[in-house]
C-alpha positions as semicolon CSV with decimal commas, in nm:
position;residue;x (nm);y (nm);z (nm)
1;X;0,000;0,000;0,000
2;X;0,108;0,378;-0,044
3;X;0,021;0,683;0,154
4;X;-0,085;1,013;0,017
5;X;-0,056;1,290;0,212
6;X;-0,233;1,617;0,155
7;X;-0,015;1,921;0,285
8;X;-0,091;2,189;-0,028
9;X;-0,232;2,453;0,221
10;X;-0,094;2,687;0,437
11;X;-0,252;2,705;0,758
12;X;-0,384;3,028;0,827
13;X;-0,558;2,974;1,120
14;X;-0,214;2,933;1,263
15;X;-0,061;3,279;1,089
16;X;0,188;3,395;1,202
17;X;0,332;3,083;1,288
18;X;0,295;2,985;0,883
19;X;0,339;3,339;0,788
20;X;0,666;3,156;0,615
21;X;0,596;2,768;0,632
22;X;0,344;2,542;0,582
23;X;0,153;2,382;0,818
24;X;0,329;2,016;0,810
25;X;0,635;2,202;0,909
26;X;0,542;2,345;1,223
27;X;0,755;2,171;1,504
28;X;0,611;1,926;1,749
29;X;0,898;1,801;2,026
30;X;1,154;1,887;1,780
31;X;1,096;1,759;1,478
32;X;0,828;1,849;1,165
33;X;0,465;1,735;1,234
34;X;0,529;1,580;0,867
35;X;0,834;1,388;1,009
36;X;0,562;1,257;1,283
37;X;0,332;1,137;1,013
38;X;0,664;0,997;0,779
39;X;0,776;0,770;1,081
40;X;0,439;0,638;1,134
41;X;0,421;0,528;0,805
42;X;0,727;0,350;0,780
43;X;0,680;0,170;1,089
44;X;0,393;0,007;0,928
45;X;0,616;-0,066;0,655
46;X;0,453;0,218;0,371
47;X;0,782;0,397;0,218
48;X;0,574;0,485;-0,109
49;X;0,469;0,791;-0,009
50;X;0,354;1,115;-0,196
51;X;0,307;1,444;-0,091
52;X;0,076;1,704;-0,255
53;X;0,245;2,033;-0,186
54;X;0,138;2,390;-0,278
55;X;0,201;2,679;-0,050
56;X;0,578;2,698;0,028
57;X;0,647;2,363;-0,248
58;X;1,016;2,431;-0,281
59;X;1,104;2,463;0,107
60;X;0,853;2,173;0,190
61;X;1,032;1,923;-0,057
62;X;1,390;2,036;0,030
63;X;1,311;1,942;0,336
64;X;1,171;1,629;0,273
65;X;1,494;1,561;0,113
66;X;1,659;1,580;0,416
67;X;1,426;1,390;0,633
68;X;1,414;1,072;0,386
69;X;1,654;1,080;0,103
70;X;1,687;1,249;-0,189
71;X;1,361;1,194;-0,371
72;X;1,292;0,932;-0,137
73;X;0,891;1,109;-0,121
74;X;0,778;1,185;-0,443
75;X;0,541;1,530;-0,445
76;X;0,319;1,648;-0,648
77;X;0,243;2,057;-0,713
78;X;-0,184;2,233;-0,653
79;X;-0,171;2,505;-0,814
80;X;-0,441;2,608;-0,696
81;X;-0,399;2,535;-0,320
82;X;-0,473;2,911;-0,259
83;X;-0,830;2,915;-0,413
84;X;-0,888;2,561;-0,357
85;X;-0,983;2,306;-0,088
86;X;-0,863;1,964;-0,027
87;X;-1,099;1,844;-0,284
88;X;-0,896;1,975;-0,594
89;X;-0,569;1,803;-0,397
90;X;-0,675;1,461;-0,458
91;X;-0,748;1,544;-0,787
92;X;-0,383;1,617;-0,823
93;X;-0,277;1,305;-0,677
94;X;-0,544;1,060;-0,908
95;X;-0,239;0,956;-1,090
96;X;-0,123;0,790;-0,788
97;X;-0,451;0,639;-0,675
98;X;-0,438;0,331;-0,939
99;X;-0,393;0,065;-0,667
100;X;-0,470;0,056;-0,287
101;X;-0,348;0,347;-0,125
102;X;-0,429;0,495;0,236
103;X;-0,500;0,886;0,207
104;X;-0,448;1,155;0,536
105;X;-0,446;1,520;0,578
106;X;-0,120;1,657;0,665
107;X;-0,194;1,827;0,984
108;X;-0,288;1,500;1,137
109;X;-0,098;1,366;1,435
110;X;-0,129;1,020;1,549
111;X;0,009;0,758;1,729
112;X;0,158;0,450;1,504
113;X;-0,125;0,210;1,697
114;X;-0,369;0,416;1,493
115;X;-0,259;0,347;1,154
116;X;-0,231;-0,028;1,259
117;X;-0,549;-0,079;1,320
118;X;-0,693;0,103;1,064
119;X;-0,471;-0,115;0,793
120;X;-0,591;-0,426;1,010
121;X;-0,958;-0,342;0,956
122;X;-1,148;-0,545;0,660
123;X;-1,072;-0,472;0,318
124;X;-1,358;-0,277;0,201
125;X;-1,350;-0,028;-0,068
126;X;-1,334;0,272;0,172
127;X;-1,245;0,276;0,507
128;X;-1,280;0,571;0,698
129;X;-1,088;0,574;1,073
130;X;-1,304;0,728;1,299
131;X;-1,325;0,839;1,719
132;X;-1,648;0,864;1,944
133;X;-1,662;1,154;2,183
134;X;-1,973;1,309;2,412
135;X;-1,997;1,592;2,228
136;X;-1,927;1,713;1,883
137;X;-1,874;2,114;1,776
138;X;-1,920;2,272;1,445
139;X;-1,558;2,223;1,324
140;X;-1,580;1,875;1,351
141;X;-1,630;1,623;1,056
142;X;-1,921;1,439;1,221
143;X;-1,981;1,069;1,098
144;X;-2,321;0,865;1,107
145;X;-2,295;0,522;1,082
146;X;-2,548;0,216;1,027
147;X;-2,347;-0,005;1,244
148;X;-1,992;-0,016;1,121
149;X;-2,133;0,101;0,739
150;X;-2,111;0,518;0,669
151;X;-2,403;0,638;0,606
152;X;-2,285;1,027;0,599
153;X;-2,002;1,238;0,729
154;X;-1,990;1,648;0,667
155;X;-1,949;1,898;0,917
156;X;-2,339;2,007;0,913
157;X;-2,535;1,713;1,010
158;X;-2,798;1,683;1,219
159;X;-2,617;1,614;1,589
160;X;-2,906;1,385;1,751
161;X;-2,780;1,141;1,466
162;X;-2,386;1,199;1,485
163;X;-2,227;0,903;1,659
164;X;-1,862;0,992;1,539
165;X;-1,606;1,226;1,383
166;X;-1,382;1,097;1,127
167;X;-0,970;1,211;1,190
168;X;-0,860;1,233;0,855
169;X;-0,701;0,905;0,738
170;X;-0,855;0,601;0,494
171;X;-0,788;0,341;0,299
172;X;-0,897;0,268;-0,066
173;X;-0,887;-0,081;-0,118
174;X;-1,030;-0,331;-0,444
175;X;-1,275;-0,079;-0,600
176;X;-1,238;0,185;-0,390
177;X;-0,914;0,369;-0,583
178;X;-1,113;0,370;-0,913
179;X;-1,495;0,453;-0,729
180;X;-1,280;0,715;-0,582
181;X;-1,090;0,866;-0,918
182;X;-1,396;0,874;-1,107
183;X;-1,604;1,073;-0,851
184;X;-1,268;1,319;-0,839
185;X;-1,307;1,316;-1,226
186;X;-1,684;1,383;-1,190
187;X;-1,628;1,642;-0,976
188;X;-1,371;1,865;-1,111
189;X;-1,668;1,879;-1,397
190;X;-1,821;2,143;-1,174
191;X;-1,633;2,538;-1,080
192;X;-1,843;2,419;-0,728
193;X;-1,538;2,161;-0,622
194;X;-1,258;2,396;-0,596
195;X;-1,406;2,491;-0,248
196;X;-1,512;2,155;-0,141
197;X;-1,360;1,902;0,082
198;X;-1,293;1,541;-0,058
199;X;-1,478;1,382;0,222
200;X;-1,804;1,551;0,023
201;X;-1,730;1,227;-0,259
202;X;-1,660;1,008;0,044
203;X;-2,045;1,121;0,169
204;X;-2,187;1,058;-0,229
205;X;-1,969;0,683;-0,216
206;X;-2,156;0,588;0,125
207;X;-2,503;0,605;-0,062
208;X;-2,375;0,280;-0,295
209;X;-2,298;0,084;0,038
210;X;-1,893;0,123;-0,004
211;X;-1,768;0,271;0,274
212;X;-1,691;0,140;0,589
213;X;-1,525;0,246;0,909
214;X;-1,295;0,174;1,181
215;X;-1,295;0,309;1,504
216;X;-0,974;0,422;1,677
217;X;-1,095;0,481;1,982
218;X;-0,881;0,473;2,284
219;X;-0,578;0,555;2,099
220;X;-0,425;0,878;2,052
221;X;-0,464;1,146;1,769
222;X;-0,442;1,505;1,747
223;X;-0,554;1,754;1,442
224;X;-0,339;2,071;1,422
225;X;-0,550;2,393;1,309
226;X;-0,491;2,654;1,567
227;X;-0,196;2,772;1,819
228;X;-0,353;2,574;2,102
229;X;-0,387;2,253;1,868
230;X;-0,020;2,258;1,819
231;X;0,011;2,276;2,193
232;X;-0,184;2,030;2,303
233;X;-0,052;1,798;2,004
234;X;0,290;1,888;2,107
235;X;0,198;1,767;2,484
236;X;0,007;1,422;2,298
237;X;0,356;1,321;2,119
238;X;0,547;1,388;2,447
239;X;0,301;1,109;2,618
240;X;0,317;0,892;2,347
241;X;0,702;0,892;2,304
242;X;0,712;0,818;2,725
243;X;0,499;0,561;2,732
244;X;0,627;0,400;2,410
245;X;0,975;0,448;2,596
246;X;0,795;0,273;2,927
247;X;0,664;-0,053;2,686
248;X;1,016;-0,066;2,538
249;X;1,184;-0,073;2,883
250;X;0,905;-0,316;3,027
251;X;0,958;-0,568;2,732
């Protein structure tokens, strides 16, 4: 499987911290949140990875350069990342989405048990990881499942239904990498998609009965949008480096 990561935009909910850099570069306990997601990856044994870059391209894939090799990550350029949502990213990256492929945003931090599980989960077409909480706000991409089968996620449904959020990783497995191209193909068809989110086609796919999810939860992940996000993230990877430290020493 490969891993396509989405890190085109810029993060301005986080200016001035990405007044110069993007988002995946921010630093979280030394190192670049991308680095975070990188080792994650490779731990689960994915080292074809591709990046779609946009805002600051050429310092983002210098420095990918020097975190895994020369050309090591292959990237791909979105033009239009500054008029665009995350929608118009994938459509960038269709060329890489012929086989099974997992897909995540790049301001998502998680801890390496997350990934596992959500590779371990049953290959259906889609597979979308998701986390329960008591309450859900207005920024969250809220999930509503018939048992483990999506039936929607979007950020404006009706909360007395919401049983979920989803954290911004998936797989695409059997049918699900062409389902998915061909929606991104349908899509780009209409000016509308350049400010919509991908998970809108991930909402259209769950009304043929293709995707699935996977709950994570229990198990660490953080999403980095504002200041305090990158604080509290920054505290997350802290706990999850000490008590990965603590299993280490205990096995």
């Amino acid at each position: 499987m490969k891993a396509i990561i989405l890190s085109a935009g810029q993060g301005r909910r986080l200016l001035p911290l990405t007044e110069r850099i993007p988002k995946c570069m921010l630093a979280v306990q030394g190192q670049p949140l991308i680095k975070w997601q990188i080792d994650a990856l490779t731990h689960c044994g994915i080292e074809d990875i591709t990046v779609v870059v946009g805002f600051g391209a050429d310092q983002l894939e210098a420095r990918l350069d020097e975190l895994a090799g020369p050309h090591r990550i292959r990237t791909l350029y979105n033009p239009f990342y500054a008029s665009s949502d995350n929608l118009v990213s994938c459509w960038v990256a269709r060329i890489e989405m012929q086989e099974e492929f997992l897909l995540l945003n790049g301001d998502t931090l998680f801890e390496v048990a997350v990934l596992e599980r959500l590779l371990a989960a049953p290959p259906h077409p889609v597979t979308l990881a998701i986390d329960c909480k008591d309450r859900y706000d207005d920024d969250d991409m809220k999930v509503i499942r018939d048992g483990e089968r999506l039936v929607h996620v979007g950020k404006k449904l009706p909360l007395d239904q919401v049983d979920a959020e989803s954290i911004g990783m998936m797989t695409f497995r059997g049918d699900g990498p062409r389902l998915f191209r061909e929606s991104l193909e349908r899509a780009l068809r209409n000016p509308q998609a350049l400010k919509q989110w991908y998970l809108s086609l991930i909402d259209e796919l769950a009304n043929g009965g293709v995707v699935w999810t996977q709950s994570i939860e229990g198990l660490g992940w953080a999403e980095v949008d504002s200041p305090t996000d990158l604080e509290r993230a920054s505290r997350q990877v802290a706990g999850w480096a000490a008590a990965e430290k603590t299993g280490s020493a205990n096995s």
